[in-house]
Structures are given as structure tokens and as C-alpha cells.
C-alpha positions in Angstrom: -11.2 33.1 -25.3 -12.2 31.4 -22.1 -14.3 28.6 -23.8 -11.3 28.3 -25.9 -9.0 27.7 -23.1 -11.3 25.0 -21.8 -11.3 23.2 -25.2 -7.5 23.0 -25.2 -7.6 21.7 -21.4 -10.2 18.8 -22.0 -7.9 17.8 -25.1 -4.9 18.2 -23.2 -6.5 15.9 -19.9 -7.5 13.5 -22.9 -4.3 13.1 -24.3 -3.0 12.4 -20.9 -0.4 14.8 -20.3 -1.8 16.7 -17.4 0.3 15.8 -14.5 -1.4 15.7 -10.8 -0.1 15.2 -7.1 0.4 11.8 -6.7 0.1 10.0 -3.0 3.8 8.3 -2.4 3.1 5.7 0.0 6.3 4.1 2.0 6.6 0.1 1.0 7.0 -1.0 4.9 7.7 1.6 5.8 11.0 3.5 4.7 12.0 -0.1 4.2 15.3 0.6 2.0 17.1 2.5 4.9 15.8 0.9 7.9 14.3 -2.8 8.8 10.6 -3.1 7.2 7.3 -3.7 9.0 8.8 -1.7 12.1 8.5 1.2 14.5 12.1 2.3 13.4 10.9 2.0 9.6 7.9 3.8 9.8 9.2 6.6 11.7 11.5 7.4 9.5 9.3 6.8 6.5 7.4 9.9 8.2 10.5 11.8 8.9 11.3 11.5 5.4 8.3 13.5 4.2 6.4 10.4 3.1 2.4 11.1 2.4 1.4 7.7 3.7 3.1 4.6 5.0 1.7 0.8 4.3 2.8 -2.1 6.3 1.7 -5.9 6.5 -0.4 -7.8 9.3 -1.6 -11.2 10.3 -3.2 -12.4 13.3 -1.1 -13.8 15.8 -2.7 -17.5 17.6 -3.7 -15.5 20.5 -5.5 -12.4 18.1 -3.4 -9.6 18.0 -2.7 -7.8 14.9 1.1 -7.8 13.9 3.0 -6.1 11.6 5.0 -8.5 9.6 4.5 -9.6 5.8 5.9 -13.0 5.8 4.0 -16.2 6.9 7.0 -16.9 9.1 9.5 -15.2 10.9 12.3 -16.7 9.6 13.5 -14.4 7.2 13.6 -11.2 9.4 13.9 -12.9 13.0 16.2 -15.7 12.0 14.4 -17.8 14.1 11.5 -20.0 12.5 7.8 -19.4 14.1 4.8 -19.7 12.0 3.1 -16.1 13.0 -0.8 -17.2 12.8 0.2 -20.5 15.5 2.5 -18.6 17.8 1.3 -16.3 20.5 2.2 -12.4 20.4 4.3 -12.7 23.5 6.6 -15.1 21.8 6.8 -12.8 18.5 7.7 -9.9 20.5 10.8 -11.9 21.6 12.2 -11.9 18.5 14.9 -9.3 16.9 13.8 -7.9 13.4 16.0 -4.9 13.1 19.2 -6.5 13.6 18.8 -8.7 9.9 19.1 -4.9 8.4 21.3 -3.1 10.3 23.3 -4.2 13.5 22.1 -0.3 14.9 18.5 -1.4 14.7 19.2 -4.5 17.3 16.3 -5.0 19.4 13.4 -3.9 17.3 10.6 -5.6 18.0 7.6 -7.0 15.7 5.1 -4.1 16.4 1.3 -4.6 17.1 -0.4 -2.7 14.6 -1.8 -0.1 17.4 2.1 1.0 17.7 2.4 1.9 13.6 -1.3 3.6 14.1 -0.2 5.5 16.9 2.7 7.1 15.1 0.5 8.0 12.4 0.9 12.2 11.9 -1.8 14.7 11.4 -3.1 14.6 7.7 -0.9 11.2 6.7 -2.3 7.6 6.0 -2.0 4.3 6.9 -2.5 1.5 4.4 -2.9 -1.7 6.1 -2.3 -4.8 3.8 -3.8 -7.6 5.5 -1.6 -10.8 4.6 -4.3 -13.6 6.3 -8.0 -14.4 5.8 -10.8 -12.6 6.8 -11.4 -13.7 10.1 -9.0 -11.0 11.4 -11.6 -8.4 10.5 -13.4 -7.7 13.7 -10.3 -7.6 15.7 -9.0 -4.8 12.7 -12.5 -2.9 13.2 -11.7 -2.7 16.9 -8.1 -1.8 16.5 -9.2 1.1 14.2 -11.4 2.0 15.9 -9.7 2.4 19.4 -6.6 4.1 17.6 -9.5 7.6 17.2 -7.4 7.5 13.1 -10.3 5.9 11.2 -9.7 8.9 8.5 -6.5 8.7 8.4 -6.4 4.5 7.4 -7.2 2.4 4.5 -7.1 -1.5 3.9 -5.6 -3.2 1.4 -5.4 -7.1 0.4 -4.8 -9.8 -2.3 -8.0 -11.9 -0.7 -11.1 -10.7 -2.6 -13.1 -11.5 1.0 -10.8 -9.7 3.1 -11.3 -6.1 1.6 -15.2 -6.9 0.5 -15.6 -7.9 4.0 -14.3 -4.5 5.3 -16.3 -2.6 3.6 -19.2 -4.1 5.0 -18.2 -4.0 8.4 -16.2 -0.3 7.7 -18.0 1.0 4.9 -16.6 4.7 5.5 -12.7 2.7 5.1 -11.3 3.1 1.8 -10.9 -0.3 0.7 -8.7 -1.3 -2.4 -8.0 -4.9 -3.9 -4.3 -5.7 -4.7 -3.4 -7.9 -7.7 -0.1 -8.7 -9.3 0.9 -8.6 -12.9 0.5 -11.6 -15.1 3.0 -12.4 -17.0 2.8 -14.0 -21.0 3.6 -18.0 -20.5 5.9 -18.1 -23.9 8.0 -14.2 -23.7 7.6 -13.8 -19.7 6.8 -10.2 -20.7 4.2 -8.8 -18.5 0.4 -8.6 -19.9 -2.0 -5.4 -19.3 -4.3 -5.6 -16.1 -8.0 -7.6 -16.7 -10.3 -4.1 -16.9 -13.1 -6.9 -15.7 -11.7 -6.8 -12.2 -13.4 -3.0 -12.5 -16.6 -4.5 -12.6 -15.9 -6.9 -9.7 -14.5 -3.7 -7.8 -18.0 -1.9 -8.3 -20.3 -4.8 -8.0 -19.2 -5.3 -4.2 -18.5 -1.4 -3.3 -14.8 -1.4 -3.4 -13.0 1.9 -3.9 -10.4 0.5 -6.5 -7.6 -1.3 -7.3 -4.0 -1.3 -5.9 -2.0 -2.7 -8.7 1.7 -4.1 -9.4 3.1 -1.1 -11.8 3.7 -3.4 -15.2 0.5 -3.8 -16.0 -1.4 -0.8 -16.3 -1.4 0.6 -19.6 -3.2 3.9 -20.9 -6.0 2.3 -21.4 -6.7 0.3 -18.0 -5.5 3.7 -16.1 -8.5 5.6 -18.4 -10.9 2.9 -17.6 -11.0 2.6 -13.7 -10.3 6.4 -13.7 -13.5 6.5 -16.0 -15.1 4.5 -13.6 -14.7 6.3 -10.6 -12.5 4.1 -8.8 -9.0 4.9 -7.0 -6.1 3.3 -8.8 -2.8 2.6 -6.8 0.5 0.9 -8.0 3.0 -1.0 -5.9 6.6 -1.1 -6.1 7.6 1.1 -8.2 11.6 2.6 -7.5 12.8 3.6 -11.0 11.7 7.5 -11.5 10.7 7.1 -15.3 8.3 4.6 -14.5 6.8 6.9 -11.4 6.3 9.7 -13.9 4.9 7.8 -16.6 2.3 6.3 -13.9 1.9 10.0 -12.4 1.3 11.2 -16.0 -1.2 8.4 -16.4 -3.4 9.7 -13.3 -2.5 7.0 -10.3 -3.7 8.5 -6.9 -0.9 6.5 -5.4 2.4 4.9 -5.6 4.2 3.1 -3.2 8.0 2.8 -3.1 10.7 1.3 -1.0 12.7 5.1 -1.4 9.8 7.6 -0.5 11.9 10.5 0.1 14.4 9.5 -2.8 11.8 8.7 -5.6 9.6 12.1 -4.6 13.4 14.2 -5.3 13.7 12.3 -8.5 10.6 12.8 -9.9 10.2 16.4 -8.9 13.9 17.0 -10.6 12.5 15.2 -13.5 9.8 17.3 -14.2 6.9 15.5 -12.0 
């Protein structure tokens, strides 16, 4: 009887039907209530219940690490400074809370040591690093000051940036981002390149952090297959969440942490 039960579990993990936890990670934070890329928005990402938070950072002119996701601060200060040629003394200046919410006037664009240092026991930080790979020794010291080296991963669209930490980190989860393509004639969104698995492995990476639309059943069995972690990013429709959860993701990140986790868990994930 036991060695039957096992058969009928292996066919049922086959089939894909097994559901697991899944990691859901707060999109800047909780960054539908509050202003993202914040103290404020962070906070109550964790308050909310969120496993794990991810926010964006360049380098500012002078080398600090900020929290911000645009190239500029136009959109969320108002005011237009190009973050990588503007020191972090003039960036703090600016007011990023009040372009959400006049009750978040006077938040401030965080160095990345403020997010780490709000960081709860047993949560995560993923750090998307929006510039080149030059930042990288000033991240490894940043990390490594905060005493949360467990409790962060990095994450980036430039290939250098997260095969670069894990040469300098090696014992940092690193995963690649990539977007979905998109068909040139329909616009309809294509399946994920399962090559980029290879690439992943050849250079010691520990997966891939993908946009939602493109991973079918058969990408999500091939980098599970492979050993590799597979996260999706944005993902705030429930159906979608639990056909991802159902399809084995590790992680995915949402603007509505504490809303998509209700939804899903009312729906049966």
C-alpha cells in the first residue's frame, strides 16, 4: 500500500498539481498602499506579513547605494536629477512620499543600509541592482556591514552584474531578471528561451527571476529540472499567482503582498 501511495504521488508531482508555499516578495516594497523604494513602503510591506521585500538601487556620483528604480528622479521627486551624477546629499533633499500620498510628505530616498536594517528575523531582501557592475564592491561592503548576509539576495537585468556577485558573494543567492518577449505580428507574449538555463549554470547563477507571461509548463519543469530557483515578477491577478504556485515558482513578487496572499489562500492556494 505504501509503495502504492508513492506511485500516485510521483504521478500527481508530474502532472503538476501539487501545490507548495510559495515566497511573496513585496514589488518596492508595499508599493500599492504607500510610496515605493521607501522606508515607509517597506515597513509596511513587513507589517503586512510579506515573506520578503525587493527594492531598486543605483549608485549615487559620490558611491552610496540608493534605493530608487528610475534613472532619474523626476518621476517620484518631481524634481529632475540624474541619480548616478548627483551626490547622495542632494538626493536626500528630495520628497518621494508626497507624489503618493500627501501623509507620506518628507520621505526621503533611503540608502540601502536603512531598508537592510529594517529587515525582520527570518525575511529577505532582494536587491535589484538598476546600474552596472561597478557598484559591486560598494554592495559587498554594504552587506556585509548590515550582519544580514543570509537574509539578502541580488537580482539584475545586466548579465555582469549578478555573475559578478557571485564571484565576489558566492554564498548570495544570485538570480538573473528577464522580461517577456513579445510576438512582432499578434503582440501576444512568447514562452521564456530555456537556453538562458544553460547560461544560468555555466556561470553559477542560482536561477532566473522572470516577468510572469512567459513561463509555461514546460520552461517551469525545465529550470526546476535543473536545479535552479525560478521567480516571477509582477504578478497582481490571483488566477495567475495560483497557476504559477501550481507550476512550482519559489517566488512571486507583487505590488499587493498582503492582498494577493488573502486571495490566493481563499482561492484554494
Amino acid at each position: 500500500m505504501r509503495v502504492l501511495w508513492c506511485a500516485v504521488f510521483l504521478v500527481v508531482c508530474a502532472m503538476g498539481c501539487v501545490e507548495k508555499d510559495v515566497e511573496i516578495i513585496a514589488h518596492r516594497g508595499a508599493s500599492y498602499l504607500a510610496p515605493e523604494n521607501t522606508v515607509a513602503s517597506a515597513a509596511l510591506a513587513w507589517e503586512l506579513g510579506a515573506d520578503a521585500v525587493e527594492v531598486d538601487v543605483y549608485l549615487s556620483k559620490d558611491n552610496r547605494i540608493v534605493v530608487i528604480h528610475d534613472k532619474t528622479t523626476k518621476r517620484t521627486a518631481g524634481v529632475d536629477l540624474d541619480v548616478a551624477q548627483t551626490a547622495s546629499a542632494d538626493l536626500r533633499q528630495l520628497d518621494v512620499g508626497r507624489f503618493k500620498d500627501a501623509k507620506y510628505a518628507g520621505e526621503k530616498i533611503p540608502f540601502l543600509e536603512e531598508i537592510l536594517d529594517g529587515v525582520p528575523p527570518g525575511k529577505t531582501l532582494y536587491v535589484e541592482v538598476k546600474c552596472d557592475d561597478r557598484i559591486l564592491p560598494y554592495l559587498q561592503a554594504v552587506i556585509d556591514a548590515s550582519g544580514k548576509r543570509r537574509q539578502v539576495v541580488v537580482i539584475s537585468f545586466n548579465f555582469d552584474v549578478v555573475k559578478g556577485s557571485k564571484q565576489i558573494m558566492p554564498d548570495v543567492p544570485a538570480y538573473w531578471l528577464a522580461g517577456t518577449r513579445r510576438d512582432k505580428e499578434t503582440e501576444e507574449y512568447l514562452p521564456h528561451d530555456p537556453a538562458w538555463i544553460g547560461q544560468v549554470k555555466e556561470h553559477h547563477i542560482d536561477g532566473l527571476d522572470v516577468h510572469y507571461a512567459g513561463v509555461t509548463e514546460e520552461f517551469a519543469r525545465e529550470v526546476l529540472a535543473a536545479g535552479l530557483g525560478l521567480y516571477v515578477w509582477t504578478v497582481n491577478d490571483p488566477a495567475e499567482a495560483l497557476r504559477l504556485q501550481r507550476l512550482g515558482v519559489h517566488g512571486i513578487t507583487t505590488d499587493r503582498p498582503a492582498w494577493l496572499k488573502t486571495q490566493m489562500q481563499s482561492n484554494g492556494g
